[in-house]
Each structure stands twice: as C-alpha cells, then as structure tokens.
N, C-alpha and C positions, 0 to 999 in steps of 0.2 A: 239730816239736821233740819227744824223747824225753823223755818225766816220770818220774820215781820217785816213788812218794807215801808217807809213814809216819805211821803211823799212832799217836798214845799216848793215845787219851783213849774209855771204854767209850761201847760203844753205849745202854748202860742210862742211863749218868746225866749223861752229856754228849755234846754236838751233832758232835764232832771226827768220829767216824766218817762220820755223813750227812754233813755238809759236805764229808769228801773223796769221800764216792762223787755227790754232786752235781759237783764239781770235777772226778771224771773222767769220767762221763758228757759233760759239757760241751769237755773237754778231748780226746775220741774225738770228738765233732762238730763240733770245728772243727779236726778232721786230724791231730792229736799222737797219739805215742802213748805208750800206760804202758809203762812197761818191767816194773818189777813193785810189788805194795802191802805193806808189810811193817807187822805191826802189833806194837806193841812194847807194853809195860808194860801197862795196863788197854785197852788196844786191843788185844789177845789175844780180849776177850770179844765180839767181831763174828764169830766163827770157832764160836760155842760156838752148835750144832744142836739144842741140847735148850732154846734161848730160844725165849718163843713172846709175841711183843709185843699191848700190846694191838689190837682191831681198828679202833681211828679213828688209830693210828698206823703209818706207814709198817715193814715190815719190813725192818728194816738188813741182816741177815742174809743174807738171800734175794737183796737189794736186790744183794749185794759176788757172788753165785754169779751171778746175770744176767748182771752186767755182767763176768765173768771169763771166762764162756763168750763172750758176743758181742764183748769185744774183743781175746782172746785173751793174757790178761793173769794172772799169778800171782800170787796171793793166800798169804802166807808170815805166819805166825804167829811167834814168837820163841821160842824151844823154852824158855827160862829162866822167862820172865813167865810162860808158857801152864802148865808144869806147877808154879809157885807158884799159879797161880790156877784150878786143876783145868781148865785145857782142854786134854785130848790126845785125840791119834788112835788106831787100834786095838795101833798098836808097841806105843808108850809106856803102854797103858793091860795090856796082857801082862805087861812090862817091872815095872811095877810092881804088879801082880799085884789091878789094877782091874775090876771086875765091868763095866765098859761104857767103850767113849770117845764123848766127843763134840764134835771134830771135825767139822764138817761138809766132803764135799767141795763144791769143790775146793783147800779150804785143804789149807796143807800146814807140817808144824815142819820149822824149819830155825833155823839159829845168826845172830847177827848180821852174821857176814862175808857173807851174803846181803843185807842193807841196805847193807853196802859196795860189794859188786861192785852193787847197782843207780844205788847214786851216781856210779859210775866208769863204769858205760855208759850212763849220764843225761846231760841237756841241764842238768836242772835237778831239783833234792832239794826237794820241799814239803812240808813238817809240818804236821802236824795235831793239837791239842790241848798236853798243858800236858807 
C-alpha cells in the first residue's frame, strides 16, 4: 500500500512527529511505501537543522533524514508555516535577506498542492498531530 504521511504537531513539544516517523519505519518494514511526508503548521519545526535535542532523547530530526535516505522518501516542509515560523532553506533565506537558513537536507519548501498531489498518488492520507 502507498502512504502519504502529514505531519502538524512540533517535534519540540509534541509526540506527532516521532509517532509518524515510528509509523513509517514500521510501515517500510512491512512492505508499504511513503509516497512523501509533508509537515504542515508547527510540524515545519522537525526540518529545523539548527535543533539539537537533548541526549536521553531520541533525535527527530536526524531520525525523519535516515529514514528519507533509506526509503527513498520526500520529506516537504510547507513553505507558508515554515517561513511564519523561521524555518527556511538557503533560497528563502537570500530571498529575504537572512544571515543563515536552517533547513536541514533533505528537507525541502514546497506549497501545499504537494500534500495534495501526495494524497492523490496515496493509498491512504494519515495525520499526525492536532
């Protein structure tokens, strides 16, 4: 089955993020695949390369780059949420004439008709957070 996963709830202060990268870990080992992970509203902030969690807790961050390389899967930030909540890449951070982006790869801003078209080539849409 092909999943899309979206993502709306931070990695800082609620579980939405872990929970879907457990979900899709689990959802690549038993044969499915992501189509792509879109993070929307405070789930913009699992994209943001300059968090550094503490060390008895797992790294979300790093956690969603793993697992995008190994299962060959796009990780899409919301370009509206992300630059309300300072996370951009090096465009957007030119663009608006920002001394650094952080973006981490292999995140990438993109608009929400990218959460559409992953619905539309999806088996199935699962959300995450509030």
């Amino acid at each position: 089955m092909d999943l899309a996963l979206a993502v709306y709830g931070s990695n800082q202060t609620h579980q939405a993020s872990l929970t879907a990268l457990r979900f899709a870990r689990e959802a690549i080992a038993g044969g499915h695949r992501i189509v792509r992970v879109f993070f929307y509203q405070d789930g913009v902030y699992s994209g943001n390369a300059f968090a550094e969690p503490p060390q008895d807790e797992e790294d979300v961050v790093q956690g969603w780059r793993d697992f995008a390389g190994a299962a060959d899967t796009e990780l899409i930030v919301c370009v509206a949420s992300a630059l309300r909540r300072g996370v951009i890449d090096a465009a957007e951070a030119g663009r608006y004439e920002k001394a650094a982006a952080n973006l981490g790869a292999p995140f990438q801003i993109a608009g929400l008709g990218q959460l559409i078209d992953a619905a539309l080539e999806a088996d199935r849409l699962v959300t995450f957070g509030a």
